[in-house]
N, CA, C and O of each residue as an XYZ file, in Angstrom:
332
protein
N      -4.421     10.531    -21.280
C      -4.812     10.903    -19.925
C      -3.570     11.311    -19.151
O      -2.620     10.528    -19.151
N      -3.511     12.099    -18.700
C      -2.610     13.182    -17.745
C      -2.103     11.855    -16.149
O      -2.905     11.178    -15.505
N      -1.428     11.880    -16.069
C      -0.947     11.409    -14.540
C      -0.947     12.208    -13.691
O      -0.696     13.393    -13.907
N      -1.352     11.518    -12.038
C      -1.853     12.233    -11.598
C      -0.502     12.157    -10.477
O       0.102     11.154    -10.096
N      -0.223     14.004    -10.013
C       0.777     13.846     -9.250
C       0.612     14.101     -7.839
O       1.376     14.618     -7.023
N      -0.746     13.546     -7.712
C      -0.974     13.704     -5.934
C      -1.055     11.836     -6.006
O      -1.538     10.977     -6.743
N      -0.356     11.906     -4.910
C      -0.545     10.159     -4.390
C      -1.741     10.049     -4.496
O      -2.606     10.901     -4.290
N      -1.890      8.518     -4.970
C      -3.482      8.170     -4.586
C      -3.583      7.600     -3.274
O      -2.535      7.250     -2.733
N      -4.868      7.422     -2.568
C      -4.711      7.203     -1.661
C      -5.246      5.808     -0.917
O      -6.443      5.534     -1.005
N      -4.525      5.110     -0.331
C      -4.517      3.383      0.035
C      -5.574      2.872     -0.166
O      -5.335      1.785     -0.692
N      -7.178      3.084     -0.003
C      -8.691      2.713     -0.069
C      -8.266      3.050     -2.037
O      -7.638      2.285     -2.769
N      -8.752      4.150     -2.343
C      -7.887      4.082     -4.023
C      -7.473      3.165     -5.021
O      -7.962      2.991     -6.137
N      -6.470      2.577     -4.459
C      -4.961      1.962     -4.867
C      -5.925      0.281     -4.560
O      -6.195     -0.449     -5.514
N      -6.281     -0.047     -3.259
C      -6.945     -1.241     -3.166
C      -8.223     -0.994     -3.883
O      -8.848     -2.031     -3.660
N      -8.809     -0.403     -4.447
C     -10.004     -0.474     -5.137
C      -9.598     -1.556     -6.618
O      -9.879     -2.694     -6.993
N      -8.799     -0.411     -7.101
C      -8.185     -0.461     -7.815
C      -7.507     -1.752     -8.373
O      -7.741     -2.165     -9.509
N      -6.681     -2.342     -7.531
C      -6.322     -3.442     -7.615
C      -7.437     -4.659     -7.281
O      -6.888     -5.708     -7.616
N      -8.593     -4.902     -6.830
C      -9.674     -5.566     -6.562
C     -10.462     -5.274     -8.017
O     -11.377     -6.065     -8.247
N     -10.306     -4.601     -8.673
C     -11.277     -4.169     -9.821
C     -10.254     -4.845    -11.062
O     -10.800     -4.992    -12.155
N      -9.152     -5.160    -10.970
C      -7.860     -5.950    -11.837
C      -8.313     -7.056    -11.678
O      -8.734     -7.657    -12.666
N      -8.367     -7.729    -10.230
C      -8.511     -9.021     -9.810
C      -9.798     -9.454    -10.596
O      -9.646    -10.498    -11.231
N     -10.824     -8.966    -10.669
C     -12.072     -8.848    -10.693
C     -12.024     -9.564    -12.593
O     -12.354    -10.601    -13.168
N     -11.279     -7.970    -13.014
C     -11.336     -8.169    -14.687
C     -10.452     -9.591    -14.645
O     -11.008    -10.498    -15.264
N      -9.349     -9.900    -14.111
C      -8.951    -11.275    -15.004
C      -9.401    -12.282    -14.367
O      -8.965    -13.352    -14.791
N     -10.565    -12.387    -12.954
C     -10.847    -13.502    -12.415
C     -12.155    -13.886    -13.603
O     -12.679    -14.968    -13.869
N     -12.360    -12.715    -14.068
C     -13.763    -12.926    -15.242
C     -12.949    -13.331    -16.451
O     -13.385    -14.373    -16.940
N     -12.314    -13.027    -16.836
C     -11.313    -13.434    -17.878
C     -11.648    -12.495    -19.480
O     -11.604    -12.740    -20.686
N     -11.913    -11.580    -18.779
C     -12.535    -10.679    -19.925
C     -11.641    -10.086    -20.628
O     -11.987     -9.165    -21.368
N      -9.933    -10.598    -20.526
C      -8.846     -9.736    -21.600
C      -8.411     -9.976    -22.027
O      -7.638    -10.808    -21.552
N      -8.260     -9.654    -23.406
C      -7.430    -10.226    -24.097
C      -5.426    -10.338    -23.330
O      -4.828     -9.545    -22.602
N      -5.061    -11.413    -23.827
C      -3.707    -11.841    -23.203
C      -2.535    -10.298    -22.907
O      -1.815    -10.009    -21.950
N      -2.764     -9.717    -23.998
C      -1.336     -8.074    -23.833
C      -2.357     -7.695    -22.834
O      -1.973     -7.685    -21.664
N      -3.554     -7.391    -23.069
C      -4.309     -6.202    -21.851
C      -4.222     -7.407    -20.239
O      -4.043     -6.911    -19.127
N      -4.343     -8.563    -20.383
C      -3.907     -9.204    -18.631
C      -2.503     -9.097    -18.760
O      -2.092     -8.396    -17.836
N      -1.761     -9.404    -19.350
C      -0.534     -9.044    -18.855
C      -0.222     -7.714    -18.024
O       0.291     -7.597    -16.911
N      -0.709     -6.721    -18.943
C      -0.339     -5.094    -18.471
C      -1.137     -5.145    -17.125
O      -0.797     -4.657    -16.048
N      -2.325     -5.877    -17.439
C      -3.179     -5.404    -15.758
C      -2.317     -6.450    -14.630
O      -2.388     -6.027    -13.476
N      -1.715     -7.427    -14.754
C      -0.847     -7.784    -13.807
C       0.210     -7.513    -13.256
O       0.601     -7.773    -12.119
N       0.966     -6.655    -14.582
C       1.788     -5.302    -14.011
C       1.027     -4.331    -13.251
O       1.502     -4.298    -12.116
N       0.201     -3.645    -13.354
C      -0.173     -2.506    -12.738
C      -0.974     -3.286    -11.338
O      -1.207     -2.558    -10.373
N      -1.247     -4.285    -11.288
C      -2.041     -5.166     -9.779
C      -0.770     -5.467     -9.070
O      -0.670     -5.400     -7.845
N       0.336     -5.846     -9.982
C       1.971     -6.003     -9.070
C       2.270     -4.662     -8.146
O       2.451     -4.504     -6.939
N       2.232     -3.735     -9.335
C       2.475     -2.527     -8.471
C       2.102     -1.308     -7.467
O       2.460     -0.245     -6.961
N       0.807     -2.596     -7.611
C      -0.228     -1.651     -6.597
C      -0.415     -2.380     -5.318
O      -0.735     -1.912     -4.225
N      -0.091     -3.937     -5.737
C       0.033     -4.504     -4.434
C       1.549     -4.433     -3.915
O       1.669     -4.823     -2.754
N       2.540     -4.079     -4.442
C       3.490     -3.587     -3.556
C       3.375     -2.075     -2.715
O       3.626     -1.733     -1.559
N       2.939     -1.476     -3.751
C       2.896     -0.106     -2.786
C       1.630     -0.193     -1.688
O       1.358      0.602     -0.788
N       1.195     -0.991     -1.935
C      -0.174     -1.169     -0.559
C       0.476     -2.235      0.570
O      -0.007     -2.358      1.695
N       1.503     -2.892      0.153
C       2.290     -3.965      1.531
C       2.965     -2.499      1.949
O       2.834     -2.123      3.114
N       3.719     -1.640      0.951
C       4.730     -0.797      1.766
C       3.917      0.495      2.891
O       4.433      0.922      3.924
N       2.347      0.979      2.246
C       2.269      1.256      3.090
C       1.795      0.708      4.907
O       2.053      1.220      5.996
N       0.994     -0.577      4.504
C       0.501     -1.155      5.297
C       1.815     -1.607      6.567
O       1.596     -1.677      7.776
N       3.274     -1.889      5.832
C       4.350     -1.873      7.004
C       4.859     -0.932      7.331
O       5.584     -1.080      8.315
N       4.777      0.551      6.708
C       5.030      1.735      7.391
C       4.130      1.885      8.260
O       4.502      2.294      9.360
N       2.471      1.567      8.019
C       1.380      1.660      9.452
C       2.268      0.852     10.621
O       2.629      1.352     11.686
N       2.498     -0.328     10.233
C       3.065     -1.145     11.007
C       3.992     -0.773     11.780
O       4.108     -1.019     12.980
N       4.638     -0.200     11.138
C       6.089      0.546     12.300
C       5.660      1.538     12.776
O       6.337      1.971     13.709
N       4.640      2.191     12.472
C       3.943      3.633     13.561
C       3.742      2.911     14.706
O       4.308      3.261     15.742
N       2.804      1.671     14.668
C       1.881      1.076     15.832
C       3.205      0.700     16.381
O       3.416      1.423     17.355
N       4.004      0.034     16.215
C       5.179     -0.903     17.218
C       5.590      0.161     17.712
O       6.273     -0.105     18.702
N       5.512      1.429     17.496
C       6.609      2.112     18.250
C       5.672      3.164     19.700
O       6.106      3.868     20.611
N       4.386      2.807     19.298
C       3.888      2.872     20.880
C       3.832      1.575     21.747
O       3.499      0.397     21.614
N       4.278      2.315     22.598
C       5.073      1.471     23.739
C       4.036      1.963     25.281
O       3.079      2.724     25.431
N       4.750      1.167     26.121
C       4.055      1.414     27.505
C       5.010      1.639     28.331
O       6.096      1.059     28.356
N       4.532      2.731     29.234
C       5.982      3.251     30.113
C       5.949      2.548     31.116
O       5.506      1.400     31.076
N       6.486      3.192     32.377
C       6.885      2.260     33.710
C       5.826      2.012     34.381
O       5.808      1.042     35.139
N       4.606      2.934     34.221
C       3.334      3.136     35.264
C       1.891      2.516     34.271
O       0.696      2.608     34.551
N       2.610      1.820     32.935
C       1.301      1.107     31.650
C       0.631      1.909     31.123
O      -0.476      1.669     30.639
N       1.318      3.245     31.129
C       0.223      4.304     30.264
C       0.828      4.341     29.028
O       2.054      4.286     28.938
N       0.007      4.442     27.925
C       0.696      4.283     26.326
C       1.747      5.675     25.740
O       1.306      6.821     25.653
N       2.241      5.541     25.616
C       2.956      6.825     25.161
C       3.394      6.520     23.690
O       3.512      5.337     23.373
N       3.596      7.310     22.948
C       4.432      7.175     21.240
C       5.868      7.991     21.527
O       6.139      9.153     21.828
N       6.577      6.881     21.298
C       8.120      7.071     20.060
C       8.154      7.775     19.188
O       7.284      7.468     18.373
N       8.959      8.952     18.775
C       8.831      9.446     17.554
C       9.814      7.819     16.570
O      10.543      6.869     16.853
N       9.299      8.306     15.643
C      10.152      7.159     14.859
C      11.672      7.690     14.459
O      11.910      8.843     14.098
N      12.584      6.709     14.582
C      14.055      7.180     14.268
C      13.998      7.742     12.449
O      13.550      7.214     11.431
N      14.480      8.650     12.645
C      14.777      9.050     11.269
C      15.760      7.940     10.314
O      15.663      7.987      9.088
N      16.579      7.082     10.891
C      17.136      6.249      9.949
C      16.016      4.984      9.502
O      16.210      4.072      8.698
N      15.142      5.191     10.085
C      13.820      3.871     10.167
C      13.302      4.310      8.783
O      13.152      3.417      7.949
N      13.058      5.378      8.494
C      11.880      5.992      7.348
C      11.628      5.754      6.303
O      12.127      6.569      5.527
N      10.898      4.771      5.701
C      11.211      4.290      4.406
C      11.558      4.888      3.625
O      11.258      6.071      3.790
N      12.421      4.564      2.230
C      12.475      5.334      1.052
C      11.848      4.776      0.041
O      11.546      3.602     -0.176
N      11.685      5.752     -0.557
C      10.609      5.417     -2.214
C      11.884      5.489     -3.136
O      11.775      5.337     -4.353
């Protein structure tokens, strides 16, 4: 099977990892196949914290001005996560 080179996308990625949880909460694998699926649930629950704290730093950076109306920050370019 081909890899796919468009990001998947966060709903995706948590499916995904809930459908891992799922297979070894049933215990339906043999020991090499849960291992590998706990690698690939590791790495799907990191890239789903990283995006969920990049959301996170969008929201903090609307702010309220002098008169309480919401305005957005662009985000500092040294802020930007790297992959």
């Amino acid at each position: 099977m081909a890899k796919k080179t468009k990001k998947t996308g966060f709903e995706e990625q948590l499916a995904q990892l809930e459908e891992i949880v799922r297979r070894m909460d049933a215990e339906e694998l043999p020991l090499e196949e849960a291992i590998e699926a706990y690698e690939q649930g590791m790495k799907l629950s990191i890239s789903l914290n990283k995006t969920l704290e990049e959301a996170q730093r969008k929201v903090e950076i609307l702010t309220r001005d002098a008169q309480g109306e919401m305005k957005a920050e662009p985000l500092a370019e040294d802020e930007e996560p790297h992959d």
